[in-house]
C-alpha positions in Angstrom: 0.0 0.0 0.0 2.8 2.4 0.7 4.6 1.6 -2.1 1.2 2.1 -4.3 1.1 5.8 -2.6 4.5 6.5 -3.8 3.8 5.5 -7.0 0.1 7.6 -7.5 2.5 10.7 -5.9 5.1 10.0 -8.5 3.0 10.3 -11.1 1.1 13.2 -10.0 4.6 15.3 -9.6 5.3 14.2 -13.1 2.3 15.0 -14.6 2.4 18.3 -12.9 5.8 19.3 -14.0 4.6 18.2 -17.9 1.6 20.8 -18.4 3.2 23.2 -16.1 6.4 22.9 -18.7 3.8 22.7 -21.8 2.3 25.7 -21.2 4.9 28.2 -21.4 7.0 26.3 -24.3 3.9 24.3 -26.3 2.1 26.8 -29.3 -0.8 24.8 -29.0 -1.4 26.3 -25.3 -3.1 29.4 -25.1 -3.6 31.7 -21.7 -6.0 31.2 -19.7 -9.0 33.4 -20.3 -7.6 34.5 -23.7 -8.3 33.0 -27.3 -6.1 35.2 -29.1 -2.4 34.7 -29.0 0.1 31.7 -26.7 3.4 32.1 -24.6 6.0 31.5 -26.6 8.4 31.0 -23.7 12.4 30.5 -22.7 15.4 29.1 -25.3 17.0 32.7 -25.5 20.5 32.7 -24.0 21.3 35.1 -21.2 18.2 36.0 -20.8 16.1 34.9 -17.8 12.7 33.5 -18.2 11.6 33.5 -14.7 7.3 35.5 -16.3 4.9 33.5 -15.6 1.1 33.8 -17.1 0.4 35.8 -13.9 2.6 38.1 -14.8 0.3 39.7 -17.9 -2.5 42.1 -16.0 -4.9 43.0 -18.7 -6.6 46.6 -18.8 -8.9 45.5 -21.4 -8.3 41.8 -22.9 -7.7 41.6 -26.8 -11.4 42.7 -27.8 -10.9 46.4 -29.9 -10.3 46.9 -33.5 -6.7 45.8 -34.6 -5.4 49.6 -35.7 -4.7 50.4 -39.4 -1.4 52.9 -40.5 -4.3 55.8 -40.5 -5.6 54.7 -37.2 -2.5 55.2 -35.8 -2.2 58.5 -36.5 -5.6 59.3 -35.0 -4.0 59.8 -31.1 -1.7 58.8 -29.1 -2.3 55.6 -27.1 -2.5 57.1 -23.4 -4.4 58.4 -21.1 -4.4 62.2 -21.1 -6.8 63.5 -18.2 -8.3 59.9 -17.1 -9.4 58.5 -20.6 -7.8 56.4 -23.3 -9.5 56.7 -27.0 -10.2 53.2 -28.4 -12.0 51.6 -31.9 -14.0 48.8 -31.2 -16.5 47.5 -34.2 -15.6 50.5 -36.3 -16.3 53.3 -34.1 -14.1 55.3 -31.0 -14.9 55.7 -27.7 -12.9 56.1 -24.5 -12.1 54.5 -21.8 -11.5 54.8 -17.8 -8.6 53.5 -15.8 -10.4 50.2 -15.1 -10.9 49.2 -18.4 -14.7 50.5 -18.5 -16.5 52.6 -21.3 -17.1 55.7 -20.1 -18.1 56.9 -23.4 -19.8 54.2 -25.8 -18.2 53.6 -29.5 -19.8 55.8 -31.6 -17.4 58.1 -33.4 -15.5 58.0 -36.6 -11.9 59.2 -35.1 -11.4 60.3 -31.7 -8.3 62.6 -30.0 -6.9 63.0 -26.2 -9.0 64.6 -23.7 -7.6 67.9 -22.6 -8.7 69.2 -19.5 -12.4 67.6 -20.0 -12.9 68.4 -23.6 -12.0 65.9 -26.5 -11.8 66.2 -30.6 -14.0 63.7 -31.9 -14.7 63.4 -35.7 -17.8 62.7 -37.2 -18.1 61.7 -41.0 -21.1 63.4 -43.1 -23.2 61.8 -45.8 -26.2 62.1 -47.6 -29.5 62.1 -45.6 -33.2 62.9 -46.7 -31.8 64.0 -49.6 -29.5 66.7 -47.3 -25.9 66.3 -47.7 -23.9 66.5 -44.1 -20.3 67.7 -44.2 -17.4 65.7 -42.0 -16.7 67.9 -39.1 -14.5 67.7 -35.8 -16.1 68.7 -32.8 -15.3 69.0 -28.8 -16.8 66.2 -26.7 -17.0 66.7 -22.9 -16.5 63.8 -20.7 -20.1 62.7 -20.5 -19.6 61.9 -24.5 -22.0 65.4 -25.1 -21.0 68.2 -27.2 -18.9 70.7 -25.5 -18.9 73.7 -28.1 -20.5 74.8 -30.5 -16.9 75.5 -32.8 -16.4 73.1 -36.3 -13.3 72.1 -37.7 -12.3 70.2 -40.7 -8.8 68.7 -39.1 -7.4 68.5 -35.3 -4.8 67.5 -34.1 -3.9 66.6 -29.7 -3.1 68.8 -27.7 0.5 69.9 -27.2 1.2 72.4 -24.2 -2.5 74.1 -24.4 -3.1 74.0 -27.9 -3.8 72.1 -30.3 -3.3 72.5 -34.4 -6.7 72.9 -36.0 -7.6 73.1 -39.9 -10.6 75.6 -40.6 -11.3 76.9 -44.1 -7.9 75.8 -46.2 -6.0 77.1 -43.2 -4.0 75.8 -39.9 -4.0 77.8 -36.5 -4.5 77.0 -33.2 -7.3 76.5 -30.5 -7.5 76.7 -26.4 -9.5 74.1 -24.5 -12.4 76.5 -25.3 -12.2 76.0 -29.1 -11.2 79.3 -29.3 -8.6 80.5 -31.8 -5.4 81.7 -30.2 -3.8 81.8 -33.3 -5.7 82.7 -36.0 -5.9 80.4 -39.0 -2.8 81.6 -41.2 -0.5 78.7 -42.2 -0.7 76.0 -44.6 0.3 73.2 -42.2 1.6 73.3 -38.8 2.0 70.9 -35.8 1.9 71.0 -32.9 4.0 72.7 -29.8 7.0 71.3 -28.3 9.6 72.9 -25.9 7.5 76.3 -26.6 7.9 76.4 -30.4 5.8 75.2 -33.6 6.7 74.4 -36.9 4.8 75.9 -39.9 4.4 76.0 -43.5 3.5 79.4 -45.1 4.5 78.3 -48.4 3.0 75.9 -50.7 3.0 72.1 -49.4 5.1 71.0 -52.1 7.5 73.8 -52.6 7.2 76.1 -49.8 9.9 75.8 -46.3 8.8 75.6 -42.8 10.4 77.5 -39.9 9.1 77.7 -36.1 6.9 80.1 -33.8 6.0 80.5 -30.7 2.8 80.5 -28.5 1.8 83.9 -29.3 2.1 83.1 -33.7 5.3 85.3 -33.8 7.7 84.0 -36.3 11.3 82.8 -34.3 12.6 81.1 -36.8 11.7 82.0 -40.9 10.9 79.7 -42.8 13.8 78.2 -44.5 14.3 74.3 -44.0 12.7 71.8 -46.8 9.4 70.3 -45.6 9.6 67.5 -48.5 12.9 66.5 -47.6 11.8 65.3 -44.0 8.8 66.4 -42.9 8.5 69.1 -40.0 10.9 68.3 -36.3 10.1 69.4 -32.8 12.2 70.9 -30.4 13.4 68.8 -27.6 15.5 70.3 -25.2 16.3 73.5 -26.6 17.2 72.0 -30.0 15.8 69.9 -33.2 17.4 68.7 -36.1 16.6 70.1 -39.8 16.8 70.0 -43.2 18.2 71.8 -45.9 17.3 72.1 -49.3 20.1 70.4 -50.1 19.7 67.2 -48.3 21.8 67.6 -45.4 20.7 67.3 -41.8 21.7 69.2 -39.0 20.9 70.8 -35.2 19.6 74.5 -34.7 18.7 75.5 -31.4 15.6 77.9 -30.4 17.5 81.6 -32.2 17.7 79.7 -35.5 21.6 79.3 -35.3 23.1 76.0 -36.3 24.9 73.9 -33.7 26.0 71.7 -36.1 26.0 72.3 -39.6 24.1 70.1 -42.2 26.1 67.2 -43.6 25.5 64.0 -41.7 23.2 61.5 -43.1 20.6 61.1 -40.7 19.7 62.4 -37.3 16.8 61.9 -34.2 15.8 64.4 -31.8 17.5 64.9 -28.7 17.1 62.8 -25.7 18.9 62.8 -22.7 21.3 65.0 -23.7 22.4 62.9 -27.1 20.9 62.0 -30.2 21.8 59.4 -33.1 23.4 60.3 -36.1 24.1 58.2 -38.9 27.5 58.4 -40.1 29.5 57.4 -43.1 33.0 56.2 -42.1 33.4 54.7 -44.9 32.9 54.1 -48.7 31.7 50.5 -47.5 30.2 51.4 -43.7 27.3 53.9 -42.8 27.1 53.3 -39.4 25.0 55.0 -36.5 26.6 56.9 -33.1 26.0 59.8 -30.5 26.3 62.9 -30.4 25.9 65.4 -27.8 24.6 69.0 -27.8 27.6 70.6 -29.3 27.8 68.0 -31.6 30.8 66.2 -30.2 30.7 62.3 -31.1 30.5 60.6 -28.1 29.1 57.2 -28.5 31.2 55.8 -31.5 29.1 55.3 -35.2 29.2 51.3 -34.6 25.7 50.5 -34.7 23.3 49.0 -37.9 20.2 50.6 -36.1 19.5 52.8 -32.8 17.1 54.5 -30.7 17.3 57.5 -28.6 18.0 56.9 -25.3 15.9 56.5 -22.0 15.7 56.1 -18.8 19.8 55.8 -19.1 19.5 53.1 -21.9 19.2 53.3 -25.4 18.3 50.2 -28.1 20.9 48.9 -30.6 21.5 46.7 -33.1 24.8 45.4 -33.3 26.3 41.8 -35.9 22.1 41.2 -36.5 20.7 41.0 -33.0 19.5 44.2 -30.6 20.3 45.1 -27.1 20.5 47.9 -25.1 23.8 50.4 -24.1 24.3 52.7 -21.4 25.7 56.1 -21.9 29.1 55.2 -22.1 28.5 53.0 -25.1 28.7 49.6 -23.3 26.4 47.3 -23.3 24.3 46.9 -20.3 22.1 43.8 -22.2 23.8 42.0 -24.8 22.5 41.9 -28.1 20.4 38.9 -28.5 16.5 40.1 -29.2 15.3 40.4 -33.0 13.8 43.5 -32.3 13.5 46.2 -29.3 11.8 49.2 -28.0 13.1 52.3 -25.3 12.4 51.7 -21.6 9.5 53.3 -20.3 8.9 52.7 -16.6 11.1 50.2 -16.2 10.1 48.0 -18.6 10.9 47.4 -22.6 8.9 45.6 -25.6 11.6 43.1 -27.3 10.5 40.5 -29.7 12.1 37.1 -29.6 11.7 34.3 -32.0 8.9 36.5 -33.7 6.7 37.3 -30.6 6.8 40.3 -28.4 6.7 40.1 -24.5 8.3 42.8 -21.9 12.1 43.0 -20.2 13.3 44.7 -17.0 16.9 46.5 -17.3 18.7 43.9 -16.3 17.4 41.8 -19.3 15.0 39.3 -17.4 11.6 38.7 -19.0 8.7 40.3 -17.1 5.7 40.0 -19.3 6.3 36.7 -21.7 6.7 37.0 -25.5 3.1 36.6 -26.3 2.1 39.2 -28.1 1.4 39.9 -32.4 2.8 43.3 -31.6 3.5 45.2 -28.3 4.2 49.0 -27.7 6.1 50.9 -25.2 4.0 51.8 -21.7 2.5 55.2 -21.5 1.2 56.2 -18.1 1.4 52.4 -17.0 -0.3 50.9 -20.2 0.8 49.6 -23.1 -0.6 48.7 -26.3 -0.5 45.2 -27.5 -1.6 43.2 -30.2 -2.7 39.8 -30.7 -4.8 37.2 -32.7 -6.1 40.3 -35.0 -7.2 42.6 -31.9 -6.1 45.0 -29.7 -5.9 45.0 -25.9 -4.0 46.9 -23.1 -2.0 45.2 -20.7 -0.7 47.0 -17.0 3.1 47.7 -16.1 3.0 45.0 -13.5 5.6 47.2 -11.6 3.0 49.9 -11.2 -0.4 48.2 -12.1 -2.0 48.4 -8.8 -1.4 52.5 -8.3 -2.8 52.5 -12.2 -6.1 50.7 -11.4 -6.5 53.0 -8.3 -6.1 55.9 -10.5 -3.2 57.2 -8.9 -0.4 58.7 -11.2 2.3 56.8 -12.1 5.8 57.5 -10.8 8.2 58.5 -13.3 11.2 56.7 -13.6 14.3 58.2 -13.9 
């Protein structure tokens, strides 16, 4: 009888180990309470694969629209004052911090909310034999109209304004819907760091230089829109580009830091920015620069992102990993894609899923996902089995669903 006992336990402890094993290495096992993606899990050395399927705290489980190229450009993925724009079935809505509708599907685009008002598109038609225009109108937070101002584009708002289109024209609107800047410019985005790039010109031919929040003119136009689009300022500086082809740094007078000529360049982060340099006939390679343009970080990289938080992603011999300021690496190259560190945590993809590392390279959040973007105010954006979900920074979920602000990481 006791030998029978040890047997029956034997194979318990067995059987045990064997599903617990298969269902963080076996495709065919999907997580529990989800039907729309598996845990691809472990076989990647150096890293630690210590995430488990408790690890993955849903916001809202993959049930909204998967997002198109336009969609994307729609808003921005976060919360901004308490609500997060979604598409589910075809139409945006918004959501709370607990995952709940607060206002119901039922627009055609949807921005941010900015101090309680939202830009919320609505597409026209024929009615009745009465033809409706497309418009853009504020929303309050109860989903009812907040003004009674119309615009044909909008974009978020960006340090109390935001860009709006009105009759051919761009200028800019308060939380009121009340022009600030009075429609005048061709195109123009919206503020960073105090300044805004505009066209005056036409689209196609015309330059773009920069203003401030009262529409004066800082910086004439001069730099080629065509050649690559319109940069914000980040810390006092932004890259441009000449009608020649060359890239280069001005800072908020206008004056170049450093002179057009490199290949490629980002905006400033942390004090440095990628540049992609040419050091040979046979190697284009990318470094870092810092504010007066001194190479810092040697041009030895095939690919790299700013940095943050203190670490910036590379790709280095085919694989990506992550570098300190120094230029060493803090986590070796070894994922086939990765993403910047946002509150503590970084989207990498590994053998063609997505999942979540800490900064010292362990998995947090398994590779699981179609697609997975960087957290924003303690969500991210993920994708999987052809739908959209948002998942919770496990390291600051709880304060998130308690609607507390999330602590910014340094």
């Amino acid at each position: 009888m006791k030998q029978l006992s040890l047997i029956i336990i034997l194979i318990f402890t067995i059987s045990v180990q064997y599903l617990h094993a298969r269902t963080f290495s076996d495709p065919s096992v999907k997580l529990e309470g989800y039907t729309g993606g598996v845990i691809m899990q472990g076989g990647i050395s150096g890293v630690s694969t210590s995430a488990t399927a408790d690890s993955i705290k849903w916001l809202i489980k993959p049930e909204l629209d998967k997002l198109s190229t336009g969609d994307e450009w729609m808003t921005s993925f976060e919360f901004k004052d308490g609500l997060l724009a979604v598409k589910k079935k075809g139409k945006w809505g918004y959501i709370d911090k607990k995952g709940k509708f607060v206002i119901e599907p039922q627009f055609d685009g949807a921005r941010g909310f900015y101090k309680g008002i939202a830009a919320v598109y609505i597409k026209g038609g024929w009615k009745n034999d009465k033809h409706t225009p497309d418009k853009w109108i504020f929303i309050n937070k109860k989903g009812e109209i907040a003004t009674e101002s119309q615009f044909d584009n909008i974009y978020d708002f960006s340090e109390g304004l935001a860009p709006v289109y009105k009759d051919g024209k761009w200028g800019y609107v308060d939380h009121q819907g009340k022009f600030v800047i009075e429609p005048r410019f061709t195109y123009a985005v919206p503020f960073s760091d105090g300044m805004a790039g505009v066209i005056t010109g036409s689209m196609i031919t015309g330059d773009y230089g920069y203003i401030n929040k009262k529409g004066d003119v800082v910086i004439e136009p001069r730099f080629c829109y065509q050649c690559g689009g319109i940069h914000p300022f980040s810390e006092g500086i932004t890259f441009v580009n000449d009608n020649f082809g060359g890239n280069g740094y001005i800072n908020k007078k206008g004056n170049y830091i450093l002179q057009p000529g490199v290949s490629w360049v980002s905006e400033f982060s942390e004090g440095l920015a990628v540049v992609l340099i040419k050091n040979n006939a046979f190697s284009i390679k990318n470094g870092y620069i810092n504010r007066r343009g001194q190479l810092v970080i040697d041009s030895q990289f095939d690919k790299a992102l700013s940095f943050s938080e203190g670490l910036a992603a590379v790709k280095k011999d085919g694989s990506w990993g992550y570098i300190d300021r120094q230029g060493n690496f803090a986590i070796n190259p070894q994922f086939d894609m990765a993403w910047n560190f946002k509150s503590g945590l970084a989207a990498v993809q590994i053998n063609g899923r997505y999942g979540y590392i800490n900064k010292k390279g362990e998995i947090v959040i398994a590779p699981m996902f179609d697609r997975a973007l960087e957290f924003k105010d303690g969500v991210a954006r993920v994708e999987a089995g052809g739908k959209t979900g948002y998942i919770l920074n496990p390291l600051t979920a709880k304060a998130i669903k308690e609607g507390k602000p999330e602590k910014k990481k340094q």
